[in-house]
Legacy VTK file of the C-alpha trace (Angstrom):
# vtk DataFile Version 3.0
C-alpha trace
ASCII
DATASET POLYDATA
POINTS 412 float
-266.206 21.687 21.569
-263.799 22.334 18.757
-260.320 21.534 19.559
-258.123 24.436 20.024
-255.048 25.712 18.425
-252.879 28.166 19.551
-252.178 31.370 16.839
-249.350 31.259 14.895
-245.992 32.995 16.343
-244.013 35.689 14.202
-240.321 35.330 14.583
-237.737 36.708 12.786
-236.304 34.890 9.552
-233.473 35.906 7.251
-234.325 34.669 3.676
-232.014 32.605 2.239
-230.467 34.999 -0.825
-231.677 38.182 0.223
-230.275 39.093 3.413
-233.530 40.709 4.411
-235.070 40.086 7.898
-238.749 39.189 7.136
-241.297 37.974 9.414
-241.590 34.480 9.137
-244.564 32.481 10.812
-244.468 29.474 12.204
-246.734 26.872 13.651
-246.742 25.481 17.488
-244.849 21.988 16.972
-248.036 20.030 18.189
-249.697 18.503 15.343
-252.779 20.416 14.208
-256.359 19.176 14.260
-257.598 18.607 10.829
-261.344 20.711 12.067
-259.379 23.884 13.350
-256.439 24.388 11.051
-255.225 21.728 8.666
-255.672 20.204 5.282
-253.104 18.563 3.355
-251.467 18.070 -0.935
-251.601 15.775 -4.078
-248.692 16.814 -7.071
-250.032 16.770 -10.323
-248.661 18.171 -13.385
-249.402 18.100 -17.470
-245.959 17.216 -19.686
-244.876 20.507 -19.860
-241.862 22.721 -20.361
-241.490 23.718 -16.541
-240.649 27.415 -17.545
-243.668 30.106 -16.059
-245.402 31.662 -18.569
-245.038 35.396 -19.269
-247.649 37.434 -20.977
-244.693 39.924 -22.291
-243.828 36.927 -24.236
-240.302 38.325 -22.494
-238.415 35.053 -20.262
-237.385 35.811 -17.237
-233.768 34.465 -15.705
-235.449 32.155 -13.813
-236.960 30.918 -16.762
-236.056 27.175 -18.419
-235.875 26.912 -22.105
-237.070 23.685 -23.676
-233.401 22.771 -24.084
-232.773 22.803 -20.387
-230.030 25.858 -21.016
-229.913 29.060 -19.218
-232.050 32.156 -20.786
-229.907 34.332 -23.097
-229.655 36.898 -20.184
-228.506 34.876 -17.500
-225.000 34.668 -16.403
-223.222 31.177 -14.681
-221.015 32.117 -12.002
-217.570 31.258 -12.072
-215.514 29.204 -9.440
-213.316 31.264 -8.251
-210.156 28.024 -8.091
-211.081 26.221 -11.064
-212.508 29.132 -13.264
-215.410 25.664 -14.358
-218.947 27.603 -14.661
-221.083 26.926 -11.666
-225.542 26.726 -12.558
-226.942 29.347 -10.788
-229.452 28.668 -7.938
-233.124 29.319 -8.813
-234.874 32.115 -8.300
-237.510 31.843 -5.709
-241.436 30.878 -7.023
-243.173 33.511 -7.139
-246.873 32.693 -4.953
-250.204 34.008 -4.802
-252.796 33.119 -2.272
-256.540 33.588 -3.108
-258.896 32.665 -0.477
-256.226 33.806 2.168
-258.094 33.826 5.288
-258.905 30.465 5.101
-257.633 28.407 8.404
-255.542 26.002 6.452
-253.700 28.766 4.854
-253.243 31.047 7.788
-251.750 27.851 9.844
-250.234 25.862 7.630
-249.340 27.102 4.185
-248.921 30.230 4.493
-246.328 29.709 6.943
-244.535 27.066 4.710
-244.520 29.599 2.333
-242.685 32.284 4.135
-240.446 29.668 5.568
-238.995 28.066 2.182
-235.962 29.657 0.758
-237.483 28.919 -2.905
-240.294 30.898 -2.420
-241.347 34.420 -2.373
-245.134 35.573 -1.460
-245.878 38.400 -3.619
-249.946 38.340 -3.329
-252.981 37.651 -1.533
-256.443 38.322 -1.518
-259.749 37.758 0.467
-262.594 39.092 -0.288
-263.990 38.717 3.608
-260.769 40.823 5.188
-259.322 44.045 4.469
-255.803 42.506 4.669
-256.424 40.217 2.130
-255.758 37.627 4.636
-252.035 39.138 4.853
-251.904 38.639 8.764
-247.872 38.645 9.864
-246.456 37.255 6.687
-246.110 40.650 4.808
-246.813 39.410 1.438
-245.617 42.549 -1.506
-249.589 43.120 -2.229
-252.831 42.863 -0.973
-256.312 42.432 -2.893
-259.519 41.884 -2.144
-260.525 40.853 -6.007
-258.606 37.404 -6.687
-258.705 38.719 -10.249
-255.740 40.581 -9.107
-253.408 37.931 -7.987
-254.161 36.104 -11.133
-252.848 39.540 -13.115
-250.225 39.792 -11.340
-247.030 39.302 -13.591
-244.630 37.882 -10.818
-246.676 35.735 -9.785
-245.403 32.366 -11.046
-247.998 30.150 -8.606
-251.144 29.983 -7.009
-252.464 28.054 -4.072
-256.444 27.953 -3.981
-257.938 27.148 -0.378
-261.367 27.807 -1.960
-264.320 25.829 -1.029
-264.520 23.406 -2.758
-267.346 24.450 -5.151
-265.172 27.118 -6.245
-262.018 25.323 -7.213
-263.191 24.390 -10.618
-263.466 27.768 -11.879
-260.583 29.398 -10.148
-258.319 26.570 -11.466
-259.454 26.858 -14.868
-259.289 30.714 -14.485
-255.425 30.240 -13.084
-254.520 28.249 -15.947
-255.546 30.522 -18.259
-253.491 33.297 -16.517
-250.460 31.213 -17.061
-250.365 30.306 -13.610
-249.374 27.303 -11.777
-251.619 25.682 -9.376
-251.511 24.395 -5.892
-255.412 23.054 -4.984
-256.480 22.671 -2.096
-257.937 19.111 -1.611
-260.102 17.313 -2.548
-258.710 18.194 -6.068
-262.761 18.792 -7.130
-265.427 17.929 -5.712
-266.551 15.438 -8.836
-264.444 13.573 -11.092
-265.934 15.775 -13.617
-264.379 19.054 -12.673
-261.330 17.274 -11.866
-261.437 16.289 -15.267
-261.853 20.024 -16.961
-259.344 21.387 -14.909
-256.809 18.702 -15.144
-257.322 19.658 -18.970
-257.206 23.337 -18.827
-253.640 23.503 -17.192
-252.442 20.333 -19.501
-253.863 23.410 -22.628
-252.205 26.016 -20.957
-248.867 24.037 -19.780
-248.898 24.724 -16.254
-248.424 22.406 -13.241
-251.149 21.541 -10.886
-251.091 19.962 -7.912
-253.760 19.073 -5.296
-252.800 20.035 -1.802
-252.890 16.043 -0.222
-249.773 16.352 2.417
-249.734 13.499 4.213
-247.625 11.508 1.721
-244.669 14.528 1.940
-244.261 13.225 5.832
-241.060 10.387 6.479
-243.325 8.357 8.164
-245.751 7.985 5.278
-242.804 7.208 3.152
-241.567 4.605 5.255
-245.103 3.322 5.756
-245.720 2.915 2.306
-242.296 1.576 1.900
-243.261 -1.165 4.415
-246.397 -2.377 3.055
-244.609 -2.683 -0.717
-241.950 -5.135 0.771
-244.148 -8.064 1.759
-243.248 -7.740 5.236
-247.067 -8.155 6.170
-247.606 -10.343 4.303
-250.653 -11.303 2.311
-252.728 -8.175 2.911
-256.526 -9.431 4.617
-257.804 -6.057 6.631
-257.389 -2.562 6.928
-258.975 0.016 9.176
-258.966 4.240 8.313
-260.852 6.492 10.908
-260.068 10.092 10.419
-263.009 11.774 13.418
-263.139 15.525 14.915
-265.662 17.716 15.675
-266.895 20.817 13.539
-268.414 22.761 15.880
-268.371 26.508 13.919
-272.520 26.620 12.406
-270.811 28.921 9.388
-268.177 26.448 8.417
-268.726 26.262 4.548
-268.327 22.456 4.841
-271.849 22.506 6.193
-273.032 22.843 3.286
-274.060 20.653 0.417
-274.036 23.488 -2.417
-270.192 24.363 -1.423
-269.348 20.594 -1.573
-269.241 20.009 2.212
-269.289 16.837 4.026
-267.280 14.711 6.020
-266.469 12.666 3.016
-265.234 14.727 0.793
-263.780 16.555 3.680
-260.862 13.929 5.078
-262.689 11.063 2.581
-258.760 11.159 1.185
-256.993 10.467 4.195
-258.622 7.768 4.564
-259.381 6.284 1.203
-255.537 7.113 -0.665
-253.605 5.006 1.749
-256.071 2.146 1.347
-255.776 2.350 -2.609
-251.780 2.929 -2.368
-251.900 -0.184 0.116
-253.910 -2.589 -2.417
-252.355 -1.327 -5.485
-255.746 -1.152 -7.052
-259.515 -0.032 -6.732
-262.109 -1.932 -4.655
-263.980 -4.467 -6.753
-266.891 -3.326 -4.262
-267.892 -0.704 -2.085
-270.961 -0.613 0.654
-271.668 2.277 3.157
-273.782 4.464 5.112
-274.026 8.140 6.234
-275.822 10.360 8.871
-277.048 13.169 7.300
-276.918 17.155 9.001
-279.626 19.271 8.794
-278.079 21.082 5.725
-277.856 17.442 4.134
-274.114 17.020 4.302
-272.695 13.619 5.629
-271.627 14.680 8.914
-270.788 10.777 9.436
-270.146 8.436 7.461
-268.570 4.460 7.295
-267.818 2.618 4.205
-266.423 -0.873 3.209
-264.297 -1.645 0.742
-263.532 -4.856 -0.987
-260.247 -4.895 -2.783
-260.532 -8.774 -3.567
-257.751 -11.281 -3.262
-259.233 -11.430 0.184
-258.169 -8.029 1.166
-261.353 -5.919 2.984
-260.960 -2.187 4.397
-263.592 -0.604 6.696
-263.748 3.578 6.664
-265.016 6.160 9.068
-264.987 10.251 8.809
-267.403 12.105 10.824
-267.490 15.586 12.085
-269.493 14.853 15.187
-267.237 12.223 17.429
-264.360 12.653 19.184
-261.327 13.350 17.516
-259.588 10.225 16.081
-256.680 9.257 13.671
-256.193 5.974 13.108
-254.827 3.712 10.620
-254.164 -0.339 10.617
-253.372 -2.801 8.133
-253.631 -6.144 8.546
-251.557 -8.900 6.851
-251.326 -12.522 7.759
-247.780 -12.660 9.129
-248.348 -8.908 10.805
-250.379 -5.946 11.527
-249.016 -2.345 10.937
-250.845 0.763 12.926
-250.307 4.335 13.285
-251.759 6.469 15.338
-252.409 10.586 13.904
-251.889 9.086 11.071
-253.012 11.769 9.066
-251.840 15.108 9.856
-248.265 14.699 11.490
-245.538 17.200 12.338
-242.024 16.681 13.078
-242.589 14.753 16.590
-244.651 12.118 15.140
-242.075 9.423 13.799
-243.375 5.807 15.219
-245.081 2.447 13.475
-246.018 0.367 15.430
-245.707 -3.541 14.022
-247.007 -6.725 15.786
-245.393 -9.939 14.374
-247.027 -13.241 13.879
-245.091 -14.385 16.626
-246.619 -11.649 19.109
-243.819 -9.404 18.877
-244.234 -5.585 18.979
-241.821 -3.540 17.037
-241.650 0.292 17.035
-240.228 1.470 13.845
-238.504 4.839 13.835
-238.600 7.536 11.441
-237.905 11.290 10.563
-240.112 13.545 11.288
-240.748 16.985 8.938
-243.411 19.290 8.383
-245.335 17.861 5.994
-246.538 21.517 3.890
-243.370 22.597 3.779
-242.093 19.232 1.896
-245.393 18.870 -0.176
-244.354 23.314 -1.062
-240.701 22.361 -1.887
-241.798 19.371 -4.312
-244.474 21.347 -5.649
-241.778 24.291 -6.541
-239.293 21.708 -7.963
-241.625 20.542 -10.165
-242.174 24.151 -11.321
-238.692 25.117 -11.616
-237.294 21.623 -13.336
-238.186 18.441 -14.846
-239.029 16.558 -11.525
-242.362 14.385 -11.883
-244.883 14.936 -9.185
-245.272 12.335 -6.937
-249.160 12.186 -7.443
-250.571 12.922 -10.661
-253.833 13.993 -11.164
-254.930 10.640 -12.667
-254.107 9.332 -8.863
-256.101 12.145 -7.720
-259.214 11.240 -10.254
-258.890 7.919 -9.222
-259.310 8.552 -5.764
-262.729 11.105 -6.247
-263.887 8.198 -7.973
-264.067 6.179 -5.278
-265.387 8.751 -3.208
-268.417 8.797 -5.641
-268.940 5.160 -5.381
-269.207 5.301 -1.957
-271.427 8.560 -1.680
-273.857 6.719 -4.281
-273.468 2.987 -2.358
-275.189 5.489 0.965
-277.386 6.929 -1.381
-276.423 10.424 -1.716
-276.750 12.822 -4.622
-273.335 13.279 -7.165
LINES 1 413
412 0 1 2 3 4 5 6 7 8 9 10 11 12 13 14 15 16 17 18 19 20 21 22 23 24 25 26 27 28 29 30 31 32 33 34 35 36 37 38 39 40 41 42 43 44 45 46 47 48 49 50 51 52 53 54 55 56 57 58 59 60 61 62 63 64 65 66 67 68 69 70 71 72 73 74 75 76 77 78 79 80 81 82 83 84 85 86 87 88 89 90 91 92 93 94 95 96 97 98 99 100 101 102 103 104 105 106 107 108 109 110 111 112 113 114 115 116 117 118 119 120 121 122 123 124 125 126 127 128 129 130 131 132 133 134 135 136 137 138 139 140 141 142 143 144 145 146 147 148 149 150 151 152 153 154 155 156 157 158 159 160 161 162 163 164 165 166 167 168 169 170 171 172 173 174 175 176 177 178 179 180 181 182 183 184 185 186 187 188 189 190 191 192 193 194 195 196 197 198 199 200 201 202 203 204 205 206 207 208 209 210 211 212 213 214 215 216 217 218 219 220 221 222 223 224 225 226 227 228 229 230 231 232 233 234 235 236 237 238 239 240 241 242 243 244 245 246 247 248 249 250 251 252 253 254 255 256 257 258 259 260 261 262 263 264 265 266 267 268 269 270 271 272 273 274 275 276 277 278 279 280 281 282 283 284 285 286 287 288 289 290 291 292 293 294 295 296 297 298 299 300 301 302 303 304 305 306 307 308 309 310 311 312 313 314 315 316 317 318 319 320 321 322 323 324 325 326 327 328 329 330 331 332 333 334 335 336 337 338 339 340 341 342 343 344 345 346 347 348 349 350 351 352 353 354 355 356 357 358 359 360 361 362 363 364 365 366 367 368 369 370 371 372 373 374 375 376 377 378 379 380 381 382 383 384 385 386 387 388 389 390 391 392 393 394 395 396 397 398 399 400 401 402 403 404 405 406 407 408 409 410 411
């Protein structure tokens, strides 16, 4: 019943730098179903010095001092016609992947990973698969512990596609190993954790970011760009419907204890574009869920009331067909997008119905939407760059998300 993906393809890459043929893996160019493969990212960092920490207490050349100059023991390269020093290019990030087998990874990060020029995949582990979750994309070690990535002294980053009951202590357990953090989203799966591990990487001085894509795709960009200039006027409705079927029993987010649900689940999709469209929380929230045997929301529909007139109306199941929809409503016209969500480089139309009746289709690029969210994420590591969603944002959104589990009268 589950909708199918094909495996990922191994091709042939040549890292940019190295010179190296490495097995790169790539997605099909379809977009993904959220239920089989995907999940998206959400930047976040503390005010840091962007520099990775070393337990040596030894900088490495790819290292950034406080003052923004080279380390002692790196060398500028010299233009060869005007003899004027030339910065050179960073060194690749250095990743870790705990939790490596999960489908997200396999299908969509992982592959981002091997396919950006500014990063290297030194380690993964699983504790389910002898490969560590490895597969085709040949990472320099393989663990079963996660202990060991963390220990690992080149690597500079970690992305954690742990359920998410577990993210709050591998986080915290990251920061303290002077990593950098990519989280899976949700960020937590209560403002709470989000809260104490927001804190421990601001205490340790490491980036984290929660893995929320959708915003890294052209369309969203232009979307969001759209609704800021007034064009649709005074905003009055919005509709979010992110639907699919979860049809493996064993799924972990079938399960209340490991924060499962349909809520917390694609809750963001749904719920961040809403916020980002109103420029502020809902004044009031009303909703209702259909429990599964387990107890996990495997449907549920909220209302939101942003005031000012503006009213929103969400649904996230994982028992209907699969839907992605998004439409917001102003009084002099209506914006919608269809696979809203989850796009890949084909999907690069809004649709926008005037007043007047008119339909426009609005054009825009189209990227892979991990690899962008991966490439901002290892800016912000390797520079000064601000995130473009801070964990605040993300905080903000989870407490929404509580509202509404509490307004269908679930358990926190």
């Amino acid at each position: 019943m589950t909708p199918k993906r094909r495996p990922s393809s191994c091709w042939r890459a040549t890292r940019a730098g190295t010179g190296s043929a490495r097995p790169a893996c790539r997605r099909p160019s379809s977009s993904p179903s959220r239920f089989t493969a995907t999940s998206p990212i959400t930047c976040i960092s503390a005010s840091r010095s962007r520099s990775p920490r070393r337990r040596s207490g030894v900088s490495s050349a790819c290292s950034k001092p406080r003052s923004g100059r080279a380390p002692a023991g790196a060398r500028p390269s010299c233009s060869r016609t005007t003899g004027a020093d030339v910065p050179l290019p960073a060194l690749p990030v250095g990743w870790g992947v705990i939790g490596a087998t999960s489908q997200v990874a396999q299908k969509a990060v992982l592959p981002a990973i091997v396919a950006s020029p500014g990063a290297r995949l030194v380690a993964v582990a699983s504790e389910s698969a002898d490969d560590g979750g490895a597969g085709c994309f040949e990472p320099l070690r393989v663990h079963r512990a996660y202990d060991a990535v963390l220990d690992d002294p080149e690597v500079e980053a970690v992305y954690v596609p742990l359920p998410n009951s577990l993210h709050r202590e591998w986080v915290v357990r990251a920061a303290a190993a002077g990593k950098h953090v990519l989280c899976e989203k949700p960020l937590a799966p209560t403002v709470a954790d989000a809260e104490v591990m927001t804190a421990a990487c601001e205490i340790a001085a490491v980036a984290l970011c929660e893995a929320y894509m959708t915003p890294f795709h052209p369309r969203a960009a232009a979307l969001d760009t759209l609704v800021a200039s007034g064009r649709l006027g005074a905003l009055r409705f919005a509709r979010a419907a992110f639907t699919g079927v979860l049809d493996r029993r064993d799924d972990h987010r079938w399960r209340p204890e490991m924060g499962g649900g349909a809520l917390l689940d694609v809750g963001i999709y749904c719920v961040a574009p809403l916020l980002a469209a109103a420029g502020r929380t809902p004044a009031r929230v009303e909703a209702s869920a259909t429990l599964a045997k387990s107890g996990v929301d495997v449907s549920f529909s909220g209302w939101l009331d942003f005031g000012d007139g503006f009213t929103a109306t969400i649904e996230c199941s994982f028992d209907a067909p699969e839907r992605q929809f998004l439409e917001i409503v102003g009084t002099e016209a209506s914006l919608v997008v269809d696979r809203a969500y989850t796009p890949g480089p084909a999907d690069t139309t809004l649709t926008l119905r005037g007043r007047d009746g008119r339909v426009e289709e609005i054009v825009t690029g189209g990227a892979d939407p991990y690899r962008e969210m991966l490439e901002h994420f290892q800016t912000v590591v390797r520079t000064d760059a601000a995130p473009r969603r801070s964990c605040a944002a993300s905080i903000t959104l989870l407490g929404v998300l509580e509202r509404l589990r509490a307004a269908a009268g679930l358990a926190a």
